[in-house]
C-alpha positions in Angstrom: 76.1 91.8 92.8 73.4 91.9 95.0 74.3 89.5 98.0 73.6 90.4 101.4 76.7 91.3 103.1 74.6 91.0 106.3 77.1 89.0 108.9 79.0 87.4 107.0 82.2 88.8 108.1 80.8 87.4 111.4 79.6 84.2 110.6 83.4 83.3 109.7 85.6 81.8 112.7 88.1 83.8 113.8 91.0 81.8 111.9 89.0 82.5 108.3 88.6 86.0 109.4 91.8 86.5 110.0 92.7 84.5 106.9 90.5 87.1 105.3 92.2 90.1 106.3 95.4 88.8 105.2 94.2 88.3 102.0 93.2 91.6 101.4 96.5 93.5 102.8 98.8 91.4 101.0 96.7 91.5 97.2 97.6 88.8 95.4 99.1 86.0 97.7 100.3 82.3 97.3 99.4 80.1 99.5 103.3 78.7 100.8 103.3 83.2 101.1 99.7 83.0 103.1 100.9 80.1 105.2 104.0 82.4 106.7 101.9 85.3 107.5 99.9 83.9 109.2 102.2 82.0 111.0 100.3 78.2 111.6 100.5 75.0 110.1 99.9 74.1 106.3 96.7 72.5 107.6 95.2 75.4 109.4 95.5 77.6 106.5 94.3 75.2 103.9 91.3 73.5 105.9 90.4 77.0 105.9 90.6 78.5 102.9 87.9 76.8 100.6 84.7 78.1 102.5 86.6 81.6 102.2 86.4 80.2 98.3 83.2 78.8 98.6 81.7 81.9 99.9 83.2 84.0 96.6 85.4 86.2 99.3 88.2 85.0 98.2 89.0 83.6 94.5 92.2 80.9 93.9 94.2 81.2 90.4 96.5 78.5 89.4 100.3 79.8 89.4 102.0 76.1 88.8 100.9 72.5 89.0 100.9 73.3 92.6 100.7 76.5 93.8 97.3 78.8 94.1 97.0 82.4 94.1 94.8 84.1 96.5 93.2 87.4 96.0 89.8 89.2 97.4 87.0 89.0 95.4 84.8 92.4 95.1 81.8 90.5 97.2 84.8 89.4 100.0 86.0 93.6 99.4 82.2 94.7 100.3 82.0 92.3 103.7 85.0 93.6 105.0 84.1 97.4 104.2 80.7 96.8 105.8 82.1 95.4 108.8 84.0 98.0 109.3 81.1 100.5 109.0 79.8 98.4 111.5 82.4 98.7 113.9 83.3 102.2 113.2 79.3 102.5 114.1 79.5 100.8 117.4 82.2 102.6 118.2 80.7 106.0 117.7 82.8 107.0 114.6 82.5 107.6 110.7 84.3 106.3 108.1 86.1 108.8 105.7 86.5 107.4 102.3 90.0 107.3 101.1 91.2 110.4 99.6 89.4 113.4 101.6 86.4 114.2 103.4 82.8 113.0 102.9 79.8 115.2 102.0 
């Protein structure tokens, strides 16, 4: 996948960042389960949730007639890791990949 990863964490409003970010903690999540951590309304979650889709961060599964399973998609994976390189850069720090030390 050769996408540009290039602000899109940033171009996302703070709600579908955050939205984001819960995706990607939880793993797999339905969206009733999505809806309570994040604590708003049905409608702030899913007004917010198809241009996460729509951007491929996040990908929706059909459990039931009616509920959808929301997990991170490897493009929506790679945004958040380079936003945190970027932050960990503005900050003066460097990221240590999981499991030891970097060369």
């Amino acid at each position: 996948m050769s996408r540009s990863t290039t602000n899109g964490y940033e171009s996302l409003t703070t709600v579908q960042q955050e939205l984001l970010r819960i995706v990607a903690d939880a793993g797999p999540i339905t969206g009733p389960a999505l809806r309570d951590a994040f604590e708003r309304s049905d409608n702030v979650v899913y007004q917010n949730l198809p241009a996460l889709t729509g951007r491929d961060l996040v990908a929706s599964e059909g459990v039931d007639g009616r509920t959808n399973e929301y997990r991170l998609t490897e493009y929506g994976r790679q945004v958040l890791r380079d936003h945190a390189a970027a932050v960990a850069e503005a900050c003066g720090f460097r990221l240590v990949p999981a499991g030891g030390e970097s060369a």
